[in-house]
C-alpha positions as CSV (number, residue, x, y, z in Angstrom):
1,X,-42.5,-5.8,5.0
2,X,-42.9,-9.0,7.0
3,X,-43.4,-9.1,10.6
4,X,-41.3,-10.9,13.2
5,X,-40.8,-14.8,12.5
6,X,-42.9,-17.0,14.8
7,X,-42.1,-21.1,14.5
8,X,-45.7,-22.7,16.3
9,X,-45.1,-26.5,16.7
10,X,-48.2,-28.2,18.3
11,X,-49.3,-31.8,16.9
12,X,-53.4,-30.7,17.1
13,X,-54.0,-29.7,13.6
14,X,-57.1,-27.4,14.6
15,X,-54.7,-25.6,17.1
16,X,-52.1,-25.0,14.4
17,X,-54.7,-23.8,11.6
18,X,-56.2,-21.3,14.6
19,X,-52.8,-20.2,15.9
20,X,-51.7,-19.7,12.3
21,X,-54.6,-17.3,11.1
22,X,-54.0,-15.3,14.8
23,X,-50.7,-14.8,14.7
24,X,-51.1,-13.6,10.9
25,X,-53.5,-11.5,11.7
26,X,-51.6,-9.8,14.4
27,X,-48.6,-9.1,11.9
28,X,-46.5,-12.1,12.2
29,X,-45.0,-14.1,9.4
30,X,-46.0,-17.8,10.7
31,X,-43.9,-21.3,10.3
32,X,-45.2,-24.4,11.5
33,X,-44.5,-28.0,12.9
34,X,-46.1,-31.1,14.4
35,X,-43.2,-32.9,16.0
36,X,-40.7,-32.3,18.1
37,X,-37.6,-33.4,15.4
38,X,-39.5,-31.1,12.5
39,X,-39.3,-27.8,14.8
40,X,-35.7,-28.5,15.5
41,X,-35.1,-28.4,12.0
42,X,-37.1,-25.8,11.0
43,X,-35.1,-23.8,13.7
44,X,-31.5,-24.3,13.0
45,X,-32.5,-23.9,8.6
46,X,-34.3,-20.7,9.3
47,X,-33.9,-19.5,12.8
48,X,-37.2,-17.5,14.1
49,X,-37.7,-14.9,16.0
50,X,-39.6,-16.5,18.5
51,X,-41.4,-20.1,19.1
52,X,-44.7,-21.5,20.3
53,X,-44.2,-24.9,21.6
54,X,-46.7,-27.4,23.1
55,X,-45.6,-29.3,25.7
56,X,-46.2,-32.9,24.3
57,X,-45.3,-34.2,21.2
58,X,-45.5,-37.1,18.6
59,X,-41.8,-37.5,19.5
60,X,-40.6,-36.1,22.2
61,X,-41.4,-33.2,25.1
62,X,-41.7,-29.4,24.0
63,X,-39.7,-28.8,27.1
64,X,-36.7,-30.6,25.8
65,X,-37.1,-29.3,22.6
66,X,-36.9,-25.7,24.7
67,X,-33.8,-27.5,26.3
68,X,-32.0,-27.8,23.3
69,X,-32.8,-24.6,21.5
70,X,-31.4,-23.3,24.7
71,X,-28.0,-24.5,23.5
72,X,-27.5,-22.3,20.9
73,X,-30.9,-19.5,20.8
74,X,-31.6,-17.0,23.2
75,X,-35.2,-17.2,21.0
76,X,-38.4,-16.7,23.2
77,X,-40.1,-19.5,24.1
78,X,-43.4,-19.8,25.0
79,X,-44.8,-23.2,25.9
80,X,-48.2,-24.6,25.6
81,X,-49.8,-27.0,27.2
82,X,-53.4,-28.7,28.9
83,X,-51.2,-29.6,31.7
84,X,-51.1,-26.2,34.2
85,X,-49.9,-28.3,37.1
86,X,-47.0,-26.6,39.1
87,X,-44.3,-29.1,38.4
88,X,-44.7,-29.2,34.5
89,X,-44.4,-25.4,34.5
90,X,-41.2,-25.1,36.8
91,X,-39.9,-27.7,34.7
92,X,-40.3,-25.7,31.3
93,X,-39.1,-22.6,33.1
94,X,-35.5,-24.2,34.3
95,X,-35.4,-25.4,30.7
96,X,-35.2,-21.4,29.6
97,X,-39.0,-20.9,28.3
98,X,-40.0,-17.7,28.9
99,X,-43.2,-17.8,29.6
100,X,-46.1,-20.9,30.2
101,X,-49.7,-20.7,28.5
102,X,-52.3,-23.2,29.5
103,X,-54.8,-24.3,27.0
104,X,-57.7,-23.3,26.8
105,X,-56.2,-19.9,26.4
106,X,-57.6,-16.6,24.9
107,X,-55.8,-15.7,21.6
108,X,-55.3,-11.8,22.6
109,X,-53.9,-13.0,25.6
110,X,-51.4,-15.4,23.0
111,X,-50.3,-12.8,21.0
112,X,-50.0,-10.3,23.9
113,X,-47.5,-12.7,25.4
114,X,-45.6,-13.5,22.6
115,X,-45.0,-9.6,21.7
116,X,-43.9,-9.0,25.2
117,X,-41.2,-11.4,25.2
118,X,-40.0,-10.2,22.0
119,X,-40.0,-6.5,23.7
120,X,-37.9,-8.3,26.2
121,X,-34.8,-9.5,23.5
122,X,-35.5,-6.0,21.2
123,X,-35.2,-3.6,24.2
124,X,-32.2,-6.0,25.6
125,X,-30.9,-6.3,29.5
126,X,-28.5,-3.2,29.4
127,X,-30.6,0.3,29.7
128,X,-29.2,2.2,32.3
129,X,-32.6,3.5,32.7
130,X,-35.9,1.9,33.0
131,X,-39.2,3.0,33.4
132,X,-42.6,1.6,33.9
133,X,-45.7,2.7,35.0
134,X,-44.8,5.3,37.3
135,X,-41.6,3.4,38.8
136,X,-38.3,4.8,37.1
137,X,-35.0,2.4,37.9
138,X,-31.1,4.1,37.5
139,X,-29.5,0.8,36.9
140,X,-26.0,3.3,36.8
141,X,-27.3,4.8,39.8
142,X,-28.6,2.2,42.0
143,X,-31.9,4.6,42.1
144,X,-35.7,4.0,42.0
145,X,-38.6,6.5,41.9
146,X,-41.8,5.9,42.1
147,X,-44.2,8.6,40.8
148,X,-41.2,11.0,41.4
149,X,-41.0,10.2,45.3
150,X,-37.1,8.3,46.2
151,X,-37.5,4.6,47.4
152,X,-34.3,3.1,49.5
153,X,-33.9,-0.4,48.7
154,X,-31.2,-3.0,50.2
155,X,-28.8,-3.9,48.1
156,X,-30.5,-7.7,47.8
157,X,-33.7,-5.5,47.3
158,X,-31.7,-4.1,44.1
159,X,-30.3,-6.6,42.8
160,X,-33.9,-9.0,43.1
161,X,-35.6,-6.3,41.2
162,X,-32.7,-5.2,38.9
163,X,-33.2,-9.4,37.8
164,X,-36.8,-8.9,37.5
165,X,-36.1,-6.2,35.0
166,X,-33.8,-7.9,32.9
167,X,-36.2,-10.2,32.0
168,X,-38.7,-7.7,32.1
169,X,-42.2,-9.5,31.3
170,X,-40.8,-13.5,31.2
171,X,-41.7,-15.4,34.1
172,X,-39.3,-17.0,36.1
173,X,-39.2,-19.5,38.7
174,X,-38.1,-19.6,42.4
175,X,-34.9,-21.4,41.3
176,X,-34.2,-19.1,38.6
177,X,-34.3,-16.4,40.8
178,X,-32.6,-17.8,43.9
179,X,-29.4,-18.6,41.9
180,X,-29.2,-15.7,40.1
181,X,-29.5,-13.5,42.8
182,X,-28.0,-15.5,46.0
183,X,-26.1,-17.8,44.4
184,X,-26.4,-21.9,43.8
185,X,-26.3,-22.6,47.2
186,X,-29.8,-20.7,47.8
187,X,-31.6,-22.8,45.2
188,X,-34.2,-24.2,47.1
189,X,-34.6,-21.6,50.0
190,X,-38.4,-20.2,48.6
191,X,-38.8,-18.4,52.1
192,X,-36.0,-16.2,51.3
193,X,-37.1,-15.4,48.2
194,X,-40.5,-14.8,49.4
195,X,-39.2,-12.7,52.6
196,X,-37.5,-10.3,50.1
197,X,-40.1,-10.5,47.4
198,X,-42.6,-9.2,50.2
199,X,-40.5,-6.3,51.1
200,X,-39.6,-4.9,47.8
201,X,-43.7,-5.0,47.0
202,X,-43.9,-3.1,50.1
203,X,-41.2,-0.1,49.0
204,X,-42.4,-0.2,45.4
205,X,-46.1,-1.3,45.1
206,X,-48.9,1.3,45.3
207,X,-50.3,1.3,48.8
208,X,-54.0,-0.1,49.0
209,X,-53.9,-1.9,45.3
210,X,-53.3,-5.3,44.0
211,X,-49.3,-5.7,42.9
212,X,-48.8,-3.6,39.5
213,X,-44.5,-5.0,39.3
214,X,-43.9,-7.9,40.7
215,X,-46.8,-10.4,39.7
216,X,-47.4,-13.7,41.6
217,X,-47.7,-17.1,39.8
218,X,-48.7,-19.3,42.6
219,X,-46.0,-22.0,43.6
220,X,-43.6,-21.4,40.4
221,X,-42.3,-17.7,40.4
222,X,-42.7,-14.2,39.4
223,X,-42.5,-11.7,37.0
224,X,-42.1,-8.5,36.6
225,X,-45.3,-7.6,34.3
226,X,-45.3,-3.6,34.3
């Protein structure tokens, strides 16, 4: 039996031959594509179950390609690209990729990726329960342990971490998370974000370590990586 569908469109044929024996290896049934127009296709014959796009094409941008897969695929995406500036991954992010890997990049850390954001769609948004390491959330509840002991969170405190967890393992950016928490109007206000993102790693972090939950990716977002 065949492993989970993964569509890899990058225009470097070396990178597409490596990325190809990887994912193989790791279990994955592989499709490929070196322009922007051919992954499209290749997408809406024989939808995958996930896709590896780079971030320029032949023909196009790997984030509009994202863009438009977002009009009809909830897919993971998972861009690649030489370009790890700030701007360039916020701008893949707000076009639904879920996650942002800059080349070089280490092929267990690849295919590590890639099966967490397929944990993400197969485990879906609507658990009442969640646990992870140590920190058990009651969705039904409104409740969160940590290592058995009760942790009181504000209600924006809740809800931050309750949309960390439904896209448990994807980054997203400060936008993404200001609107869907606050609302449209709080797009742009990072210090809130960053007020309340502080807080809740003070309730639910482990005293004296390095964040476990809520992970840090400097001037584009977080993510919830437990």
């Amino acid at each position: 039996m065949s492993g989970p569908r993964v569509l890899v469109c990058d225009d470097e044929p070396n990178i597409l031959r490596a990325l190809k024996v990887v994912l193989r290896e790791a279990g994955f049934e592989v499709e490929t594509a070196e322009t922007a127009a051919e992954a499209l296709d290749s997408a809406s014959v024989r939808p995958p179950d996930a896709a590896i796009l780079d971030l320029v094409l032949p023909d196009g941008d790997g984030t509009e390609v994202c863009r438009t897969l977002r009009t009809w695929t909830d897919l993971p995406v998972i861009m690649l690209s030489s370009d790890g500036s700030e701007d360039e991954k916020v701008r893949a992010l707000e076009a639904g990729a879920d996650d942002y890997v800059v080349k070089p990049f280490g092929t267990r850390e690849l295919v590590a990726r890639v099966n967490a954001a397929l944990r993400r769609v197969t485990e879906g948004p609507s658990a009442p329960r969640i646990e992870a390491d140590g920190l058990v959330v009651d969705l039904a509840a409104h409740t969160v342990r940590r290592d058995g002991k009760g942790i009181h969170l504000t209600p924006l405190e809740f809800e931050l971490l309750h949309a960390l967890l439904r896209h448990r393992g994807r980054l997203l950016s400060h936008r993404t998370l200001l609107t869907e928490v606050w609302g449209p109007g709080y797009a742009d206000d990072t210090q809130v974000l960053r007020t309340h993102v502080a807080n809740l790693r003070r309730k639910i972090e482990r005293p004296g370590s390095a964040p476990r939950y809520v992970v840090t990716e400097p001037g584009v977002g977080y993510r919830f990586a437990a």
